[in-house]
N, C-alpha and C positions, 0 to 999 in steps of 0.2 A: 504493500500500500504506500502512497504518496500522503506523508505526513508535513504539518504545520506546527513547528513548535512556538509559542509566546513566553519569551523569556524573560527573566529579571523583575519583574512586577510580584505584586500581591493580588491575591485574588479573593474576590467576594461567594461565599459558599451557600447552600443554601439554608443554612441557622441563621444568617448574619453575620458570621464570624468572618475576620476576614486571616488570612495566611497568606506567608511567602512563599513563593513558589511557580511554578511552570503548568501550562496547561498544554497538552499534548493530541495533536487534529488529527483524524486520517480526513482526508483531503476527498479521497474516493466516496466513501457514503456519508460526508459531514456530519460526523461525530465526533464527539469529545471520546477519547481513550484514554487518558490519565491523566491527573492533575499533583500538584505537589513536586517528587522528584521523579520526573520522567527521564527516558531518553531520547535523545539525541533525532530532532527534528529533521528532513530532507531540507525542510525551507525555515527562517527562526522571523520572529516578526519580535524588534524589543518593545519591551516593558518596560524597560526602568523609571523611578520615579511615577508609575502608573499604580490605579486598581484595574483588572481585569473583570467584567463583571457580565450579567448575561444582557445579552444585546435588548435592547427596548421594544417594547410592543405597543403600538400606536392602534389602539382595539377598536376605534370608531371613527372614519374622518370620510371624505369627498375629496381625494387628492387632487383633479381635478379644478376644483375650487380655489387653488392657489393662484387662477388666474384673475381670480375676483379679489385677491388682497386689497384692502382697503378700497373697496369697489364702491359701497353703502357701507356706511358706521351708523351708532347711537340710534338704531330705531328699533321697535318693540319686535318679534320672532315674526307674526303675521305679518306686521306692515311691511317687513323689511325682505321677506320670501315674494309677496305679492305684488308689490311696488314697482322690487329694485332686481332681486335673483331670479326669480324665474323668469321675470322677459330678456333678462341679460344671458340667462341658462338656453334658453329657448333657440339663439342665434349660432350656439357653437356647433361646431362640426366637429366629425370623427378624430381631423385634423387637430383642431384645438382640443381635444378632450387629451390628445394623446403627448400635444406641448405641456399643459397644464401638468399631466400625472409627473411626467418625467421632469418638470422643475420640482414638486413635492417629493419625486423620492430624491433628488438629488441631497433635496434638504433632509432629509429621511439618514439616507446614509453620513450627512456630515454632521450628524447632532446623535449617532451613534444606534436609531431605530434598525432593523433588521426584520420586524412581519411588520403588518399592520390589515385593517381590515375598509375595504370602500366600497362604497354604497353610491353608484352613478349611474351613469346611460355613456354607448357607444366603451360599453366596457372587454370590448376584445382589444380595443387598442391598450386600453389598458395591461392586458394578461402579456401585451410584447413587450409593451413599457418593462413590467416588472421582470420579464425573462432575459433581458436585455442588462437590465442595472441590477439582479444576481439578488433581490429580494427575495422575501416570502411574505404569503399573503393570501386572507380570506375576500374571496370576490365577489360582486351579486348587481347586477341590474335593480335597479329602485324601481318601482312601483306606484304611481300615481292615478289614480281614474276621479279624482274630480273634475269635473268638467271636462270630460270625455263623452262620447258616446257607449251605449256595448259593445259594438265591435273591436272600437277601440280602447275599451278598458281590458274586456278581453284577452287582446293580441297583448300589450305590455305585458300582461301575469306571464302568458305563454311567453313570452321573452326572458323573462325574468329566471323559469323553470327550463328553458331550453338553453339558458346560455350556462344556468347549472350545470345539466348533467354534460353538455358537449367540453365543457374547458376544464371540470376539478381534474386534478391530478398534470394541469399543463407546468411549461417551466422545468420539467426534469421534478413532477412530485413538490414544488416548492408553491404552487397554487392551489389553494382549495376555493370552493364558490360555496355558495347559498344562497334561496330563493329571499327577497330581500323586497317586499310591501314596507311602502316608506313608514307607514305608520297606523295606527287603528281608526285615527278618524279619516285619513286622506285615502282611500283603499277600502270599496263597498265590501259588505258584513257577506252577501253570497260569494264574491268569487273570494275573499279572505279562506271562506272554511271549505270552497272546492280546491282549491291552488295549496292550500296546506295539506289538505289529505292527499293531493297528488305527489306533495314533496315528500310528506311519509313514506309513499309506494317508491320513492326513487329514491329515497334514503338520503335525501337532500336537508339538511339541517336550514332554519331560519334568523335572520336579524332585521330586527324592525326596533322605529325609536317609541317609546313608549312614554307619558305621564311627564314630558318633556318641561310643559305649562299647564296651571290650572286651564287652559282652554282647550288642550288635551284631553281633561279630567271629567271636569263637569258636563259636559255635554253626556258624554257614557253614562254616568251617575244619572242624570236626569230622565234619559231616553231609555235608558234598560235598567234603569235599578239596581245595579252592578260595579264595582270598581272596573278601571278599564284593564288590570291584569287578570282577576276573576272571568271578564269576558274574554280574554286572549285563552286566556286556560282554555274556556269552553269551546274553542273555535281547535283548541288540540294543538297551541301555539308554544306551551311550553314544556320543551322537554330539556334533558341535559347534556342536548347540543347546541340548542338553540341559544342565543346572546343577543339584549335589549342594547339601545342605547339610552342615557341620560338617568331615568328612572326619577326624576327631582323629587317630585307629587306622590311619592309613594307611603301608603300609612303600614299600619305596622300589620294589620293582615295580609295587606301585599308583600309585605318584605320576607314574611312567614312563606308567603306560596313560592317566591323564585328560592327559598333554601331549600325548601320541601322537593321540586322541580327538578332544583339543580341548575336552573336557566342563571347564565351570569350576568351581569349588570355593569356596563361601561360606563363613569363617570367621566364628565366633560368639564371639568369646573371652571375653567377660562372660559369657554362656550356660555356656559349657564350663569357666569357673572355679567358679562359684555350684554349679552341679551335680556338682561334680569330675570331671568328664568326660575331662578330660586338657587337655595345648594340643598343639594341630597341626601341624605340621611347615610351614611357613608359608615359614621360609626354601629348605626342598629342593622345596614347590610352585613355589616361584619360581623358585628357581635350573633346574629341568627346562624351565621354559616355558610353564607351567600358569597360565591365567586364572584369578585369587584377589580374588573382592569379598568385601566384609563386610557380615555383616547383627547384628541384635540379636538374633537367636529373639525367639519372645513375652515382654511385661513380666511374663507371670509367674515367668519363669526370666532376669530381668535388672537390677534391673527398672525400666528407662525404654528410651527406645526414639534416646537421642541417639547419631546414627553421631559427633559426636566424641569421646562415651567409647570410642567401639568403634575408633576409630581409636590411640587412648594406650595401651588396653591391648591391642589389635595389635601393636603396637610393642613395649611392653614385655614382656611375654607371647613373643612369639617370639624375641628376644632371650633368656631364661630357658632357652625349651627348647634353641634352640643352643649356651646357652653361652657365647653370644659377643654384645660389645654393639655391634658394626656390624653384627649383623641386623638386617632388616626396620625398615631408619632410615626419619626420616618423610616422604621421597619417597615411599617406597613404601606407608606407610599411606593418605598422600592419594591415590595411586595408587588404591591397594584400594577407598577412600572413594567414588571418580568413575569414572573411566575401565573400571577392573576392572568395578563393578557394574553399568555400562552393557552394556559388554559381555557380562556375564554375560546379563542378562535380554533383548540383543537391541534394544535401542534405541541410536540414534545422538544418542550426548548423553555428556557426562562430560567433555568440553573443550571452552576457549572457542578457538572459529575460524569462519570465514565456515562456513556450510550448516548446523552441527552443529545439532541442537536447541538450541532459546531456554532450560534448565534452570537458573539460577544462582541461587546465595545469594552476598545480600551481607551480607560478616565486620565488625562495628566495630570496631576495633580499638584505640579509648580507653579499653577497661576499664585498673584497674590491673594485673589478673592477666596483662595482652597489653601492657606495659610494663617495658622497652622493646622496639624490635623489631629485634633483630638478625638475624633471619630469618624470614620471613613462612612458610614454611613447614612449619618447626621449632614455630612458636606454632601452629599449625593442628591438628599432630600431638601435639602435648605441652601446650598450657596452654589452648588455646577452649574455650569451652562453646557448647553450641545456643543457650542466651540470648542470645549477643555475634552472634547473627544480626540484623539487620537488617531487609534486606528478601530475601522467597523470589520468586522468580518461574518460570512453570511453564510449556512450549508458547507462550512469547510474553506470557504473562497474568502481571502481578502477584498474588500470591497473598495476598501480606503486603508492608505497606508502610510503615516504623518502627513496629515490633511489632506491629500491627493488624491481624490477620488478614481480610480482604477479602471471601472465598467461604465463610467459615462465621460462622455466632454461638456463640460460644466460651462464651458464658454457657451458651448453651441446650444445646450439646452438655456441658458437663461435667456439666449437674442431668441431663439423660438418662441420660446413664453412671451418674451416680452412683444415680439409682432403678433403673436394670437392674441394678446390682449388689448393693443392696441385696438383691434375693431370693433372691440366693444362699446367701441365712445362711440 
């Protein structure tokens, strides 16, 4: 086998503990083989003055979206989807979708991400995107029938479940899909529970955004007497493949059903402060038992796409809503950061240990902002940036290797992005 040694660093385990030592790749089926005092690597990638730690899982965004960066600011979730994004969404081509992805994963691999999960349209350009820049990733066509017709609310769902089952498994195995209805109220109650029972039969797991804003909420409550997870349940939407986004609105009999489930729950908390959405009960997700990853939602409601902001203001954010500042400390946001977001989207990765997937970012940690270091964990959660990333590496593959991104030309994609977005104005 062709192996990857990372040398001379410390490495983050998955107790929290951190230790010195080497983490040892086979290159061929990107796996970790040994950590600690390994041997003697084909190719060595240094550490020194580094954490080694498992690469980041951005478990909910619209990569695409990155060409809307500060596109519309400061407006409420409705006025500002209605208004400003979807007639500006409305205009983009396959073309643009495919500029768009591939400036977010750019960003993706220089801020140390490795999977992440998107929820868009003209998402085959997508799955080259990501085959191309050596990612991984849960995929799915979005889902909208308001103001459609049936035939064409219809044909989206079959879109949706067709681009399922034709692409999981693309990328050489580093693609997974999922049938992906944007959400409970935008996406009518019949084709919801035929299009879910279809995905059952194809064994196609679901993510849809759930309980996002009271306007979400209330409507469900009012029209069917039901929390709107309680109704997800009954439509046979939650199982423990399937992964919600946002979950703000959620009371505590719902937070009981996704532990019960098993269905995990991505927080958004840059997303859900920018659009005053609320913050989400993050500490009684966790305290029930509930799988909680973090994602960014799109840059245009964030707006950049670094899980370690998403990690700080996890932390501190949930802490606010409890009340209490031993919530959601930053074990648990790195938790949320790796492990969680593995889990969520169904890949074996987010700790380092023998078998796990090969996914890690290497942390520098001679900024001054990560001085001194009295807890490698603590600066993970409260003071990194994506920049103090190093080097990404992805399925065994370096991706980036002292800030150099490897598998894409970073020139060519940002003047892409930046002509595709020009025609938005």
């Amino acid at each position: 086998m062709s192996t990857l040694q990372i040398t001379d660093g410390r490495v983050l385990l998955p107790d929290m503990s951190v230790e010195t030592g080497d983490v040892l790749v086979n290159q061929d089926s990107g796996d970790i083989v040994a950590v600690g005092d390994v041997e003697t690597g084909d190719e060595t990638l240094n550490a020194d003055g580094c954490l080694i730690m498992p690469g980041l899982v951005n478990a909910h965004t619209h990569a695409a979206m990155s060409l809307l960066r500060g596109y519309a600011d400061d407006k409420p979730l409705d006025a500002w989807l209605r208004e400003d994004i979807w007639p500006a969404e409305a205009s983009l081509t396959p073309e643009d979708v495919r500029a768009g992805t591939e400036l977010a994963l750019l960003e993706f691999i220089e801020s140390g991400v490795t999977s992440f999960a998107d929820m868009y349209f003209h998402e085959p350009e997508v799955v080259d995107a990501v085959a191309d820049a050596g990612l991984r990733a849960r995929l799915g066509h979005g889902v909208v029938t308001v103001g459609k017709d049936e035939a064409d609310a219809v044909a989206d769902n079959e879109e949706s479940l067709a681009f399922a089952r034709e692409y999981d498994g693309a990328a050489d195995g580093r693609v997974k899909t999922a049938y992906m209805p944007h959400s409970l109220t935008t996406v009518d109650e019949a084709l919801l529970r035929e299009f879910t029972a279809e995905a059952r039969e194809a064994g196609v797991p679901l993510h849809f955004h759930a309980n996002e804003t009271r306007d979400e909420v209330d409507p469900i409550v009012e029209e069917r007497g039901m929390r709107p997870l309680a109704y997800a349940d009954d439509l046979g939407m939650l199982t423990d493949e399937d992964f919600v986004a946002h979950g703000v609105h959620s009371d505590a009999s719902e937070i009981e059903l996704l532990a019960e489930r098993g269905t995990a729950v991505v927080h958004c908390p840059a997303s859900n402060m920018k659009l005053a959405s609320g913050a989400a009960p993050v500490q009684a997700y966790r305290e029930a038992g509930a799988t909680v990853a973090l994602g960014t939602d799109g840059a245009a409601s964030n707006n950049d796409l670094d899980v370690f902001d998403e990690m700080r203001d996890a932390a501190m954010l949930g802490k606010l809503a409890a009340e209490d500042a031993s919530a959601v400390p930053a074990e648990a946001a790195v938790d949320m950061a790796t492990r969680g977001g593995a889990d969520a989207l169904g890949f074996d990765a987010g700790r380092i240990e023998p078998g796990a997937n090969a996914d890690l970012a290497v942390v520098d940690f001679s900024a001054t902002h990560l001085t001194p270091v009295h807890d490698y964990v603590s600066h993970l959660a409260y003071a990194a940036r994506g920049s103090d990333v190093r080097h990404t590496v992805c399925d065994g593959r370096v991706l980036m290797r002292d800030r150099e991104v490897e598998t894409l030309d970073a020139d060519a994609v940002r003047a892409r992005a930046a002509d595709a977005a020009a025609n938005l104005d």
